[in-house]
C-alpha positions in Angstrom: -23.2 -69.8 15.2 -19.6 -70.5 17.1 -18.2 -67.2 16.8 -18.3 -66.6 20.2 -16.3 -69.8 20.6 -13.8 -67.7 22.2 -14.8 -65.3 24.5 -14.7 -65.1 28.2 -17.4 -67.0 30.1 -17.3 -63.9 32.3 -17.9 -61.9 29.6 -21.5 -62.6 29.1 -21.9 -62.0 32.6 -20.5 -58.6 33.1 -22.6 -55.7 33.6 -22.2 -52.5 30.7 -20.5 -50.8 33.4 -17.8 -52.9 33.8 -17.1 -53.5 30.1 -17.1 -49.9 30.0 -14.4 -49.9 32.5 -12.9 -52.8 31.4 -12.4 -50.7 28.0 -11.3 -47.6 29.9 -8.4 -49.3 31.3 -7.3 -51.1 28.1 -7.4 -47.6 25.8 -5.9 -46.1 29.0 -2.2 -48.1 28.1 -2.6 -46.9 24.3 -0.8 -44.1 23.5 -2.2 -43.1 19.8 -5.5 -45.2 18.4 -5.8 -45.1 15.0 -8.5 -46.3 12.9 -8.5 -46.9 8.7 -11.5 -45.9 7.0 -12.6 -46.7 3.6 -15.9 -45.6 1.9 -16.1 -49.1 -0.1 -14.3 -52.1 -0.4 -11.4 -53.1 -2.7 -9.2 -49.9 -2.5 -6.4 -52.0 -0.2 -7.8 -50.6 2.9 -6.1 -53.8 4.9 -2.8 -54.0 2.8 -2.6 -50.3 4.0 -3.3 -51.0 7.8 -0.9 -53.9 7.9 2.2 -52.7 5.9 1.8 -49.1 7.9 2.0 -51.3 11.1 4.8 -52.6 10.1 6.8 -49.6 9.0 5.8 -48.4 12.6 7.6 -51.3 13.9 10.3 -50.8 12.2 10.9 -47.4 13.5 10.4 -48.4 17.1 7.2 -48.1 18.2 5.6 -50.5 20.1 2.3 -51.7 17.7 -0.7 -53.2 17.7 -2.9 -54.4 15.1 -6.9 -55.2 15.1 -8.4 -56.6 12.9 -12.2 -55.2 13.3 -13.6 -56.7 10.1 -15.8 -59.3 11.2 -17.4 -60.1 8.3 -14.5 -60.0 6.0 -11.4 -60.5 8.2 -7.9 -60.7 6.3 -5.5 -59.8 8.8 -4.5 -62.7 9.5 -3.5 -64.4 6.0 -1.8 -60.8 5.2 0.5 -61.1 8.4 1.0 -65.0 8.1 -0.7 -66.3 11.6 -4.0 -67.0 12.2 -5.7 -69.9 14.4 -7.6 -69.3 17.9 -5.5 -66.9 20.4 -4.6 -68.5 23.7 -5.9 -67.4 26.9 -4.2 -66.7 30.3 -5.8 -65.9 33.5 -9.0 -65.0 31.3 -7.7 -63.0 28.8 -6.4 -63.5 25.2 -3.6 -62.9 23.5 -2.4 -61.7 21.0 -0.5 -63.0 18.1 3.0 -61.7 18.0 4.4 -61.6 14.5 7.8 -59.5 13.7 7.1 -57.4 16.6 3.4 -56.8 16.0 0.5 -57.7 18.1 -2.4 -58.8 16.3 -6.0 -59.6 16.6 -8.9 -60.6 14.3 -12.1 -61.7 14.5 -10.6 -64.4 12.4 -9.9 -65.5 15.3 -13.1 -66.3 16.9 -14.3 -68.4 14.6 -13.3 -72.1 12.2 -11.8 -71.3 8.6 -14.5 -70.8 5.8 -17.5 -69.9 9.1 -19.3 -66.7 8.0 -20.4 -64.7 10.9 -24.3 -64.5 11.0 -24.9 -61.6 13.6 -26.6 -58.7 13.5 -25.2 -55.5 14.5 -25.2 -55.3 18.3 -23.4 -58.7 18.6 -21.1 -57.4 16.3 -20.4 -54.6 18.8 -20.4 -56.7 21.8 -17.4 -58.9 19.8 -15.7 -55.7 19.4 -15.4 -54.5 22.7 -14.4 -57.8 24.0 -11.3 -57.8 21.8 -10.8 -54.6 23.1 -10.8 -55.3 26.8 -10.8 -59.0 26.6 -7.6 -59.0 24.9 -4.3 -58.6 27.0 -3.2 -55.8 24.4 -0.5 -54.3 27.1 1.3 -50.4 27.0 1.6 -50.0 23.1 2.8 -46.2 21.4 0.0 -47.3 18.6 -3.0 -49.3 18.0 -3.9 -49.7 14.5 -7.3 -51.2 13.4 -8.6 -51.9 10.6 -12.3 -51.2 9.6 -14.7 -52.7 7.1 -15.4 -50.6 4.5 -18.5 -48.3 4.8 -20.1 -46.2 7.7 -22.0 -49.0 10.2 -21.8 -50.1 13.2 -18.6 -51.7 13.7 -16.7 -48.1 12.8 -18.9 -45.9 14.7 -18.4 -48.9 18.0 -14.5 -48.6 17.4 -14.2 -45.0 16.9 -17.0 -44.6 20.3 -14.8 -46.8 22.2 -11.3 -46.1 21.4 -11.4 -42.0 21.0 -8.9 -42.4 18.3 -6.5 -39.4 17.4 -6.0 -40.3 14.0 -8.7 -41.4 11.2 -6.9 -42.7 7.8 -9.4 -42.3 4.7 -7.9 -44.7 1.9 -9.1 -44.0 -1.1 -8.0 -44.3 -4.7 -7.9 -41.9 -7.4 -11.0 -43.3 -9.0 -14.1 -41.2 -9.1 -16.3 -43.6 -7.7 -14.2 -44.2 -5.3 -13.7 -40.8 -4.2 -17.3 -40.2 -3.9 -17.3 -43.4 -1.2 -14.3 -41.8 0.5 -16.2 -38.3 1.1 -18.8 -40.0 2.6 -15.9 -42.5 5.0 -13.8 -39.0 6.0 -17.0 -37.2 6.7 -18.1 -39.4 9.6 -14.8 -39.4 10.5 -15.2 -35.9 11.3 -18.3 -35.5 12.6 -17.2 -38.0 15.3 -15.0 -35.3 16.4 -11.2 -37.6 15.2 -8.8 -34.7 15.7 -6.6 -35.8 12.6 -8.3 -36.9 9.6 -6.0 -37.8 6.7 -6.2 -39.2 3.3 -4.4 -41.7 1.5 -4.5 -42.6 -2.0 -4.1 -46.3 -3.1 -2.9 -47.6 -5.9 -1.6 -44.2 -7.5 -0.2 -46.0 -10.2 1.1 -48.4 -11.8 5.3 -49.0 -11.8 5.7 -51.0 -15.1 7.9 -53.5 -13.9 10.3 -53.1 -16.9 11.2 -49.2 -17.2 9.7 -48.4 -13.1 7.7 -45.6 -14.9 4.3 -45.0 -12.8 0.8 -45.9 -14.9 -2.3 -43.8 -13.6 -4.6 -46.9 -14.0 -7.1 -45.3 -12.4 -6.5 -41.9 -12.5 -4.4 -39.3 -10.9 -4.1 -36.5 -7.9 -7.4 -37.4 -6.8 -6.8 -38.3 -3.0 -5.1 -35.3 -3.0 -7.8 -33.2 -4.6 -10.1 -34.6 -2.4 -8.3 -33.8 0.6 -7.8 -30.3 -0.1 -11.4 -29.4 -0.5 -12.1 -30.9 2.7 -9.5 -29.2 4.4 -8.0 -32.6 5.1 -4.3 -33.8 5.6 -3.4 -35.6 2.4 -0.6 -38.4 3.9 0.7 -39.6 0.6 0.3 -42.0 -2.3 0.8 -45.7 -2.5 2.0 -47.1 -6.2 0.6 -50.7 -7.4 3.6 -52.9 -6.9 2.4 -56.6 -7.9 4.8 -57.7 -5.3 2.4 -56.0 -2.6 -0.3 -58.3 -3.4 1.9 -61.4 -3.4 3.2 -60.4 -0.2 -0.3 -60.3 0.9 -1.2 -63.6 -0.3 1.6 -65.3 1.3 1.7 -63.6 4.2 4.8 -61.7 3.6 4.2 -57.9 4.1 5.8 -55.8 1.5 7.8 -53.3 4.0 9.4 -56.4 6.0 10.9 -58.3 2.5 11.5 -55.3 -0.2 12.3 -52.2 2.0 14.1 -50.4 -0.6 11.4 -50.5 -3.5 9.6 -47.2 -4.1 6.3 -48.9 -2.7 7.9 -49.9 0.3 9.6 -46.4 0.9 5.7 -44.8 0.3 4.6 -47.0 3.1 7.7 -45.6 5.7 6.9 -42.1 3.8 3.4 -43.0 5.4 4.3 -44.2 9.0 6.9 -40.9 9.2 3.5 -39.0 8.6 1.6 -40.8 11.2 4.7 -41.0 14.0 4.5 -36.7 13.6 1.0 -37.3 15.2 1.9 -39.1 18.1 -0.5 -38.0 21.2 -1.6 -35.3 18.6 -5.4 -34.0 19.3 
């Protein structure tokens, strides 16, 4: 297992103290942390963490983007740069892409290696791309979660006493059921904003721009007002969102004026109302 390839030699070294610290000083420059949940996978959890980073860009703020899913890490192809991050004076940094800073566990390890660790290596990789990374003074740090409730959320959300918790959801049953259980922990570790989006709302027929519930409709919404939850908005399917994805061509930075891209500034409007909320 090489996925360690990359970290500090002092690192393994250091004392929980100083990682703790270390930690303390690097959430210290942040100005909002904000973490995207999803209950289970495949509701466009990551095309939702990247494209809102990049409407936040685009209105100014200063943004960072991790990349937290170790097992399943996309990040990188979505944004267009992956490859090991270069070090100075023993830290990383981060890729720059369009004005975003970005980080993934990608990263750390050769194309195609799965990462074999249980969970407290997991969470010792996490923290070190939180203070082993030279992440600087940004207005927002975005990352994005694996789906579910284990150990890699509850070490991000312990370590970077996030403001803001975004639920994506879509307006599927099953999915909502996952979602519950995603904002849920979300609250109970005490995030003062907890928010809901729904994914993949509908469908815009390509033809006529008429919206297709595919998989239902208002449910995100629903869902958020019986939990007494902020609902931040709906995303539409747009086949050109998953292209962009694949090529590593985020939706918001090539088609701003399609109603998908305007959901996604809708979105980061939502979010930029919370800054230093909580």
């Amino acid at each position: 297992m090489t996925g360690t390839a990359q970290a500090a030699p002092e690192g393994r070294k250091m004392s929980q103290d100083d990682v703790e610290r270390r930690i303390g000083e690097t959430v210290h420059l942040i100005e909002n942390r904000v973490v995207v949940f999803s209950g289970k996978g495949g509701v466009g959890k990551t095309t939702i963490a990247v494209n809102l980073a990049y409407a936040l860009v685009r209105r100014g703020r200063r943004v960072g983007l991790l990349d937290a899913d170790l097992t399943g890490p996309n990040v990188g192809r979505m944004v267009g740069r992956s490859g090991p991050l270069r070090d100075r004076s023993g830290k990383l940094l981060p890729h720059e892409v369009e004005g975003l800073k970005v980080v993934s566990g990608a990263s750390l390890l050769p194309p195609g290696q799965p990462l074999i660790w249980r969970g407290p290596l997991r969470a010792k990789a996490l923290e070190q791309l939180l203070w082993g990374v030279e992440w600087g003074a940004l207005d927002f740090l975005l990352t994005d979660l694996p789906p579910g409730t284990g150990d890699e959320v509850l070490t991000i959300t312990q370590r970077t006493f996030p403001q803001v918790a975004i639920v994506v959801t879509t307006p599927q049953e099953v999915s909502l059921i996952d979602s519950h259980r995603a904002a849920n922990m979300a609250l109970e570790m005490e995030v003062p904003h907890v928010g809901i989006v729904e994914n993949m709302s509908g469908l815009v027929c390509p033809t006529c721009g008429t919206e297709i519930p595919l998989f239902g409709e208002g449910g995100g919404e629903r869902q958020a007002r019986e939990l007494g939850l902020e609902f931040l908005g709906r995303i539409p399917i747009d086949i050109n969102v998953r292209r962009g994805g694949d090529e590593g061509r985020p939706i918001v930075l090539q088609e701003e004026e399609t109603p998908v891209a305007q959901a996604f500034f809708n979105l980061a409007a939502r979010v930029d109302e919370l800054r230093g909320g909580g």
